[in-house]
C-alpha positions as CSV (number, residue, x, y, z in Angstrom):
1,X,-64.2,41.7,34.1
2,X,-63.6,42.5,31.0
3,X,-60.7,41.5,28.7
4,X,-58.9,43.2,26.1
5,X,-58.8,42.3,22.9
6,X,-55.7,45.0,22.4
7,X,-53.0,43.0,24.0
8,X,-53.4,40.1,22.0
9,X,-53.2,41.5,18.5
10,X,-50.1,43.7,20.0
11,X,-48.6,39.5,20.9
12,X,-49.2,38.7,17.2
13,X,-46.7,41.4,15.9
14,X,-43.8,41.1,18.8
15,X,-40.6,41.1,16.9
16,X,-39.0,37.8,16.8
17,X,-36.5,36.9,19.6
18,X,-32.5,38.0,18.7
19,X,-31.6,34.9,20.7
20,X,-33.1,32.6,18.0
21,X,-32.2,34.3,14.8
22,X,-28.4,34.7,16.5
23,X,-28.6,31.0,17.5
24,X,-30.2,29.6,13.8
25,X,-27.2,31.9,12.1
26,X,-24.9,30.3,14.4
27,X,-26.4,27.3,13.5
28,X,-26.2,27.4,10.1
29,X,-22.6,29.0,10.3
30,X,-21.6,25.6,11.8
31,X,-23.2,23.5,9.2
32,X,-21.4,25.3,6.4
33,X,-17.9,25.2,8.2
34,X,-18.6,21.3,8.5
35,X,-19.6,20.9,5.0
36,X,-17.3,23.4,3.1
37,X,-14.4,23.6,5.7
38,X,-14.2,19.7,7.0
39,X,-16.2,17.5,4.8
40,X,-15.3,18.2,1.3
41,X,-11.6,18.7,2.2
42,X,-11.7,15.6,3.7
43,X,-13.0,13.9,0.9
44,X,-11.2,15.0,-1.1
45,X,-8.3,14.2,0.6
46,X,-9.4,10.7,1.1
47,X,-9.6,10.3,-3.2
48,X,-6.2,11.1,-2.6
49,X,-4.8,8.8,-0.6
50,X,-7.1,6.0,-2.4
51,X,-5.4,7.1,-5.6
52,X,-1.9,6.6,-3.7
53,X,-3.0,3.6,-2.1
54,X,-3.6,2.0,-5.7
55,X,-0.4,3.5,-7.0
56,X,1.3,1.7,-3.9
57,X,-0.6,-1.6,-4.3
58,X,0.5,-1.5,-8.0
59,X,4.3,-0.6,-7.0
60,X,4.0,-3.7,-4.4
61,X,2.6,-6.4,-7.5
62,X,5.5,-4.9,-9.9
63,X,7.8,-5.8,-6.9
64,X,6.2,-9.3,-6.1
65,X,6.7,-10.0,-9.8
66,X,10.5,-9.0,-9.8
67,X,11.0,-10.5,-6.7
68,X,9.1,-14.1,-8.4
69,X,11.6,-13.5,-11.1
70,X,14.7,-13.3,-8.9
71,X,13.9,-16.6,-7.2
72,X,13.6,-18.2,-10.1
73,X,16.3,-17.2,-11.5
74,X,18.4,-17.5,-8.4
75,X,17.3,-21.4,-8.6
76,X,17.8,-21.7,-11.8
77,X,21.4,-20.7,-11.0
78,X,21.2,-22.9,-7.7
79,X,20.7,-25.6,-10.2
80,X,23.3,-24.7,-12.6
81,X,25.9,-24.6,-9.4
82,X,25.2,-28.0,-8.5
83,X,26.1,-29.5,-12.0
84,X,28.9,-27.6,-12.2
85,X,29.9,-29.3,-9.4
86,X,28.9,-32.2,-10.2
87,X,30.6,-32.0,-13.3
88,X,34.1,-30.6,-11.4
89,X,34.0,-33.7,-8.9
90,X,33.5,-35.9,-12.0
91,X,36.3,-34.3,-13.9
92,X,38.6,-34.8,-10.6
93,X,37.8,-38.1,-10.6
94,X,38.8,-38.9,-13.9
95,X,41.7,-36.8,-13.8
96,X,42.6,-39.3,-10.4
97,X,42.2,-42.2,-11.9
98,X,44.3,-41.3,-15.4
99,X,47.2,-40.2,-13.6
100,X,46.4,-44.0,-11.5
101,X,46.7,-45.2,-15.0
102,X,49.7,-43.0,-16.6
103,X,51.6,-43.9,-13.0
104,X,50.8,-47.6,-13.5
105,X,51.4,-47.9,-17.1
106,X,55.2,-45.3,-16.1
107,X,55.8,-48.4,-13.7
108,X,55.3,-51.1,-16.4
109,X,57.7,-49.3,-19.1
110,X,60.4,-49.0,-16.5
């Protein structure tokens, strides 16, 4: 029982399997579709909507600003309301009580 030496060297230089290189191509076609085709896309997308997301929180502290300015303003007029009607009711008042006094002192004359 002898072996062969010839079989051996003949292993060494077998081709390589088309299973595995179709598989690693595969492979790496997948990891470049992920990276090209999803992942940088993506990113980029998501600068995107971070730069509109800024641009939207800057829009909404312009607004809160206006919107602190309206209310102030708004009670600032509240405030000048109420003195004007304060003022009014005063006015009335008086005008009551001089026509109290002109129909008194009309009375006295007559």
């Amino acid at each position: 029982m002898r072996l062969k030496s010839g079989p051996v060297a003949d292993r060494a230089r077998a081709p390589l399997p088309w299973v595995l290189v179709a598989a690693s191509v595969l492979l790496l076609a997948i990891v470049l579709y992920l990276f090209f085709g999803a992942y940088l896309p993506a990113k980029q997308r998501m600068a995107r909507l971070e730069a509109e997301l800024k641009q939207v929180y800057a829009r909404e502290a312009q607004l809160q600003t206006r919107q602190a300015q309206q209310e102030k303003t708004h009670a600032l007029r509240e405030q000048q309301v109420t003195a004007i009607a304060a003022e009014r009711d005063a006015l009335a008042k008086r005008i009551e009580e001089l026509e109290k006094q002109l129909a008194a002192a009309s009375g006295k004359r007559r």
